[in-house]
C-alpha positions in Angstrom: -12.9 11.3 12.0 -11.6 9.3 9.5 -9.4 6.0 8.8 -9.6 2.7 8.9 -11.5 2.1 12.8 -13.6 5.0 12.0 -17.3 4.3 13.1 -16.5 0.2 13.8 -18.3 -1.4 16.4 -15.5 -3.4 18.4 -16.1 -5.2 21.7 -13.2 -5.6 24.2 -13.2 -8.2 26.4 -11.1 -7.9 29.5 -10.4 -10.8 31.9 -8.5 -11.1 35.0 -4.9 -10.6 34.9 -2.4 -8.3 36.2 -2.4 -7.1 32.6 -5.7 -5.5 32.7 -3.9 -2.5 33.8 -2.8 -2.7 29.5 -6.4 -3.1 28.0 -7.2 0.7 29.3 -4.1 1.4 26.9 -6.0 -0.6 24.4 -9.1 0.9 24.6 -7.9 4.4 24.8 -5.8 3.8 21.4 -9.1 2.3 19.6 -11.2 5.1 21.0 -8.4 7.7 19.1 -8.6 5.8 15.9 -12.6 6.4 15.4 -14.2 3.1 16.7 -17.1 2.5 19.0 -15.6 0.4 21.3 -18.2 -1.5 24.1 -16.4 -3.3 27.2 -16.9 -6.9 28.4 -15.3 -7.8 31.9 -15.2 -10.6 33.8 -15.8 -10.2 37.6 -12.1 -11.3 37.8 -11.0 -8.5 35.8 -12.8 -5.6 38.4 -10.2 -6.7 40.7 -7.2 -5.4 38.6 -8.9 -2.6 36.9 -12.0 -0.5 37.7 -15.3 -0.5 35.5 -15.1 3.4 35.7 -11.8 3.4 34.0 -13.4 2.4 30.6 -16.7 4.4 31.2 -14.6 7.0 31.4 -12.3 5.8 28.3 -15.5 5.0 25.9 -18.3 6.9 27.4 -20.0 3.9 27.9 -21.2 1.7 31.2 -18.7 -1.8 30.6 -20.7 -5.4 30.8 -20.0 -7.0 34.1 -23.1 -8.8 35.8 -24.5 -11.1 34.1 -28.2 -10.4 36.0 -28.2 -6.9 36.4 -25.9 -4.6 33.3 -27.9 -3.5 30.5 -31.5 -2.4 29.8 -31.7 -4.7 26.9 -33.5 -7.7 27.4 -30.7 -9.9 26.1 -27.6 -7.6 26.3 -24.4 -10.3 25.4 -26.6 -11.4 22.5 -27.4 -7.3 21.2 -23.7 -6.5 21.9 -22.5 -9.4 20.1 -25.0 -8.7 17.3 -23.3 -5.4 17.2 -19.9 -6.4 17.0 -17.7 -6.7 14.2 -15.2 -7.6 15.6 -14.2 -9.1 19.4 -10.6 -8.6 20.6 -10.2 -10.1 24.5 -7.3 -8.7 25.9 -5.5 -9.8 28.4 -7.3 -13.6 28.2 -6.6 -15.4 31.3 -6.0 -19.3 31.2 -9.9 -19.7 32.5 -10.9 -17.6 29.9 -9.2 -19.7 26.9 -10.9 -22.8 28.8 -14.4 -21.3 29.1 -14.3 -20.1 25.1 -12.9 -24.0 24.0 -15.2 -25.6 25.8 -18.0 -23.2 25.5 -18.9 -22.3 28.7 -20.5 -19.4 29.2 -20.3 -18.0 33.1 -19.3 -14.4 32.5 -20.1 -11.2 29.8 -16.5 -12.5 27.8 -17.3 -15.5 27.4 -21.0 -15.3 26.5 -20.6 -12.7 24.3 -17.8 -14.6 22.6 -19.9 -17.4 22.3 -22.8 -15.3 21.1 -21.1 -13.5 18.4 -19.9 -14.0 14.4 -17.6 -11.3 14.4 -13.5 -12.2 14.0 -12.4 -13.3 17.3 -9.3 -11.7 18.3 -7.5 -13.4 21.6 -4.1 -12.1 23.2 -3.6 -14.8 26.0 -1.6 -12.9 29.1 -0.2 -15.5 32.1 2.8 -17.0 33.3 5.1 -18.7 31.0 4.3 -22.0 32.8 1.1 -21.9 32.7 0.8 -20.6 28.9 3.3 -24.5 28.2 1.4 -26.5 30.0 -0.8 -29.1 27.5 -4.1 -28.2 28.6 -3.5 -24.7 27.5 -2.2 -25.1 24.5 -5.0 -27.9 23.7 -7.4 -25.0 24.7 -5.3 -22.6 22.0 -5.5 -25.0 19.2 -9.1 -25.8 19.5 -9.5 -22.0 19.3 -7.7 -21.5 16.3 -9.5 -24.5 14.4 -13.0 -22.5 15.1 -11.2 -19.5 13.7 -10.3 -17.7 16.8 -6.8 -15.5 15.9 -4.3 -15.1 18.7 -2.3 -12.0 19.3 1.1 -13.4 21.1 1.0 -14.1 23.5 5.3 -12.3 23.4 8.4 -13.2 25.2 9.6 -10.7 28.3 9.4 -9.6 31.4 6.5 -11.4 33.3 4.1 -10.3 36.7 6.9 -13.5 38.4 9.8 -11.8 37.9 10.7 -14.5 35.2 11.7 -14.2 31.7 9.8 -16.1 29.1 6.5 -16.3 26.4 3.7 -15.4 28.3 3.5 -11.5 28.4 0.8 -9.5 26.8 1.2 -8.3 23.4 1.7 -4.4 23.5 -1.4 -2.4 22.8 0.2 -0.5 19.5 0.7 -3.7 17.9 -3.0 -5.2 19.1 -4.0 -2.0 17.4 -2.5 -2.5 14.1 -3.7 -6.5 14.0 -7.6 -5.2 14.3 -6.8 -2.9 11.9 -5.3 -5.4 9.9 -8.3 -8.0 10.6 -10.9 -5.6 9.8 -9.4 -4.8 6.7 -9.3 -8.5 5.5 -13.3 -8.9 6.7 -14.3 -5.0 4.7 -11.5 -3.6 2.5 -11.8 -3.1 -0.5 -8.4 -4.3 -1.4 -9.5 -8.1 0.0 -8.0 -10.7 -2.1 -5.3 -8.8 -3.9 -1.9 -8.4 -3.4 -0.2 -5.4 -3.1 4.0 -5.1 -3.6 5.9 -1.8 -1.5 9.0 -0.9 -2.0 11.0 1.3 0.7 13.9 2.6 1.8 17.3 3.5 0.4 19.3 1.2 -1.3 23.2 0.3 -0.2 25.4 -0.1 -2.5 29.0 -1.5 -1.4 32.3 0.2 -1.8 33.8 -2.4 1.0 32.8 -5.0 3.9 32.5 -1.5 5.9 31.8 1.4 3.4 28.1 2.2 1.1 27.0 4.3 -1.8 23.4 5.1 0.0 21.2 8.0 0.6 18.9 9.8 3.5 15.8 7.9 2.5 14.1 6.4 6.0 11.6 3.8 4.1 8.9 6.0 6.1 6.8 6.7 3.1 6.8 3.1 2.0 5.9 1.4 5.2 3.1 3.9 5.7 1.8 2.9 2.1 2.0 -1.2 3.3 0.5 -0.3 6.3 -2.6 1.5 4.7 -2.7 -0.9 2.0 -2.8 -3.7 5.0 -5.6 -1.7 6.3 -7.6 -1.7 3.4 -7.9 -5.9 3.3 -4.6 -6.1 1.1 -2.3 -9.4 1.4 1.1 -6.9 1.3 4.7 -7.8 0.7 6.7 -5.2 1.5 10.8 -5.5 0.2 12.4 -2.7 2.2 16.0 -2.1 3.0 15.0 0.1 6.2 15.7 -0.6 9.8 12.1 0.3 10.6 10.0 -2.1 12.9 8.1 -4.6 11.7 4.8 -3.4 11.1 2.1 -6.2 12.1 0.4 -8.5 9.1 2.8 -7.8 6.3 5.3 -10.1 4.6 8.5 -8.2 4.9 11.5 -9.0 2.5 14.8 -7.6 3.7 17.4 -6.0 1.1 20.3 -3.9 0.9 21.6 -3.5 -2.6 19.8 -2.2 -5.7 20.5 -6.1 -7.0 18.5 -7.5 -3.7 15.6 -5.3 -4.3 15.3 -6.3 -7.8 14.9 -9.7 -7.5 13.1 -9.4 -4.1 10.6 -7.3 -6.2 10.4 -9.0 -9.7 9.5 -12.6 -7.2 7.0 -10.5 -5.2 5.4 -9.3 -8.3 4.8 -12.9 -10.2 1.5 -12.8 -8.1 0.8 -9.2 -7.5 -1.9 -6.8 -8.6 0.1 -3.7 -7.6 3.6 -1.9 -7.5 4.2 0.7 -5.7 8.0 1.8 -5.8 8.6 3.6 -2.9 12.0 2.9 -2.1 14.8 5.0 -3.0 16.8 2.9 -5.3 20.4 3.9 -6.1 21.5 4.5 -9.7 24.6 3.7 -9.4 26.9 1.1 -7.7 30.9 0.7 -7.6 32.1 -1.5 -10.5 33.4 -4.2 -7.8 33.5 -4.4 -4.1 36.5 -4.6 -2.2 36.9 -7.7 -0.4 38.3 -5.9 2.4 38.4 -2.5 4.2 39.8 0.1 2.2 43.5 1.4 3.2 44.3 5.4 3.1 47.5 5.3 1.3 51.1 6.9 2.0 51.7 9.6 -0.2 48.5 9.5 -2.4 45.8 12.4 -1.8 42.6 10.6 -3.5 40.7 7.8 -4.7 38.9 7.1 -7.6 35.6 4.5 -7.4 34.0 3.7 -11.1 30.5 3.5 -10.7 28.1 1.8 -12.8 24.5 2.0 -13.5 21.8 0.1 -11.7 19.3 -1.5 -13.1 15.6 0.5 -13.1 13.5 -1.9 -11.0 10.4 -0.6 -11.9 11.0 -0.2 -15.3 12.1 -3.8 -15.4 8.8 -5.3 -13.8 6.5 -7.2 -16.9 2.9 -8.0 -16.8 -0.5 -7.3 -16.0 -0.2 -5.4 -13.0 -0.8 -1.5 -12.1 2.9 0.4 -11.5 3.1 3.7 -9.2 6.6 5.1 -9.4 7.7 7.7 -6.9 9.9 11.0 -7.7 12.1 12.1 -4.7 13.2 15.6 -6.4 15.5 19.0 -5.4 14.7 20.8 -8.2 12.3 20.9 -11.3 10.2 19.0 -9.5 7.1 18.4 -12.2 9.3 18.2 -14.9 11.1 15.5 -13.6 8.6 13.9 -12.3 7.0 14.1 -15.8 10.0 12.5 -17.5 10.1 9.7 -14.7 6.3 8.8 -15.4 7.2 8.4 -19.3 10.4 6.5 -18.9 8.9 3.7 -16.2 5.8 2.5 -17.4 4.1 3.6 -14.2 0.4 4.5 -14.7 1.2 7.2 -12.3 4.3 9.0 -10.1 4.0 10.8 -6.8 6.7 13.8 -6.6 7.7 15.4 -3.9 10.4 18.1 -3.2 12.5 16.2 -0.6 14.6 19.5 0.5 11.2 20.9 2.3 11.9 20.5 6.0 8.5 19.2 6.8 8.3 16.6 3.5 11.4 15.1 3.0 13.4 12.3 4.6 12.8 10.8 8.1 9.6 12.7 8.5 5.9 11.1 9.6 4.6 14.3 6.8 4.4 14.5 3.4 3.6 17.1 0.6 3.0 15.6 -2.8 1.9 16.1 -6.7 0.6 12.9 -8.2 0.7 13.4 -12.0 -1.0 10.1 -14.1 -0.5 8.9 -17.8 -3.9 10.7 -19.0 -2.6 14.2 -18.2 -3.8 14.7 -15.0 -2.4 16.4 -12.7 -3.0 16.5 -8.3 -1.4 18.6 -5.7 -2.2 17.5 -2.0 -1.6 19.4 0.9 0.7 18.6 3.8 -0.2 15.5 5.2 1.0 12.2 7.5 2.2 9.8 5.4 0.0 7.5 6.1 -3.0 9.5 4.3 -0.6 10.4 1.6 -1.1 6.0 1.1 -4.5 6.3 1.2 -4.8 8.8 -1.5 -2.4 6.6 -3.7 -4.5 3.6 -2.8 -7.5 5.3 -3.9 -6.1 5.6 -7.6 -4.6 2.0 -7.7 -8.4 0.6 -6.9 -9.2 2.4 -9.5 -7.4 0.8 -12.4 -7.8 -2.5 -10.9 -9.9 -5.0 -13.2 -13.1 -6.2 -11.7 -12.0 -9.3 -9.9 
């Protein structure tokens, strides 16, 4: 299996909290992504959830008793030796006391203690409880030793109450380790990668757009693997998408927006990748307000005027990836594009195939470069379709 958790040794710490019933959800996702995960419980957390859930989830007996789990001499300190990274999900108010003041009376806690891997903590309790000083005291010592929190998020809580408190969704917990890992052993560490995505609006009145189908998929799936791959990533998107966890987004509509959201982005940026589908043409003017049919007159006439080419527009020392959404004549377009934008390289694909165009999670492209080369890849998610791009734009990186 490959990706980004492929083959990573990640401990999971589990503590008691009507959450625990979540960090089988948790497990289970990291588990699908490639990693080796090894579970830590607290006796606490054996009364929510069942050691045999993430025997059966991992393969692998959990840490419980302190006295008795293991046949390793010193198992918390060979687990934590394994570990590169921790993530404790839920973390219980005792839990976040025990790590800040470094005591060590269960598997979590001494493994935590035990360990120089990231520490990932997603705190799940009451909202009153997660206010009060002593906890958030507890929190900040954390986070001064390094330890990263995950939430905790505002919702529905175990009281029937409303308020911060709940336990960040498993998804999202995935995407931050993912995200962590990447900082700690990507290759992309310490540069700064700019995405564009989406289609562009271009206004004929408050109500009405020039715009097109693009769904910003195939951008956020590049941010995401370049997030995954250590990258600090700004991502200027005029999409409705969610939020996808440890990127900067910028949000745009018009083809204006997006250029200067882009030209500030790329002032300290390694890379471009243009993504987005950016309109190339706008109305002349806007109407202030909504557009009236009127009596008597069968049409309407809107001047349009060129856009400015973003990409084309972008100066300095940084490597450009331009992207060809085409219906027709695909390579030769695409080879016209790459000449005219200064890109080192453009991905085409054919946007009328039902399985690679718009608002799909696939993707089918030709990636054609400014030495002549030429590469066809085979139907793929999106999100691979990144890594391939990714690949080339390490490539032509200088040598930090």
């Amino acid at each position: 299996m490959s990706g980004p958790l492929a083959g990573r040794e990640i401990v999971l710490g589990v503590s008691g909290s009507i959450a625990s019933y979540k960090a089988a959800e948790l497990c289970s996702r990291l588990v699908q992504e490639g990693a080796r995960v090894e579970v830590a419980m607290t006796p606490g957390a054996t009364e929510f959830i069942a050691p045999l859930t993430f025997r059966a989830l991992t393969g692998r007996l959990p840490y419980v008793d302190l006295y008795r789990d293991g046949s390793e001499g010193e198992s918390h300190v060979e687990l934590a030796r394994r570990a590169e990274l921790m993530v404790i999900a839920p973390a219980s108010a005792s839990t976040l006391a025990r790590l800040a003041h470094g005591l060590a009376e269960d598997f979590v806690s001494l493994t935590a203690l035990a360990t120089v891997a990231p520490l990932l903590v997603a705190p799940a309790m009451d909202s009153q409880m997660w206010e009060h000083p002593a906890v958030q005291a507890n929190r900040a010592t954390l986070e001064e030793r390094g330890a990263q929190f995950l939430g905790p998020v505002s919702g529905r809580l175990a009281s029937g109450r409303t308020g911060s408190g709940r336990l960040m969704e498993p998804s999202a917990m995935v995407e931050q380790v993912k995200a962590r890992l990447g900082r700690e052993h990507g290759d992309l560490a310490g540069r700064t990668i700019v995405v564009s995505a989406g289609g562009t609006r271009e206004a004929i009145d408050p109500v009405r757009y020039v715009g097109n189908r693009s769904s910003g998929k195939m951008g956020y799936a590049i941010a995401e693997a370049a997030r995954d791959r250590g990258a600090s990533v700004v991502l200027v998107t005029s999409a409705g998408l969610p939020k996808p966890a440890g990127i900067e987004v910028v949000a745009v509509e018009s083809a204006a927006e997006m250029l200067d959201a882009v030209q500030t982005a790329c002032q300290r940026a390694d890379a471009l990748i243009m993504a987005a589908a950016v309109a190339d043409y706008r109305p002349a003017e806007a109407a202030e307000q909504k557009l009236k049919k009127v009596a008597g007159q069968s049409g309407r006439t809107i001047e349009l005027v060129e856009t400015t080419d973003i990409i084309a527009s972008v100066q300095g020392d940084l490597v450009k990836v331009a992207f060809a959404a085409e219906t027709q004549d695909l390579l030769a377009n695409a080879q016209k594009k790459l000449a005219s934008k200064g890109a080192r390289f453009v991905v085409a694909n054919d946007v009328t195939a039902p399985d690679a165009g718009f608002a799909v999670d696939t993707n089918r492209v030709t990636i054609l470069d400014d030495q002549g080369g030429r590469e066809a890849l085979p139907l793929m998610p999106k999100y691979d379709v990144g890594w391939h791009v990714l690949d080339r734009v390490a490539a032509l990186l200088p040598p930090r």
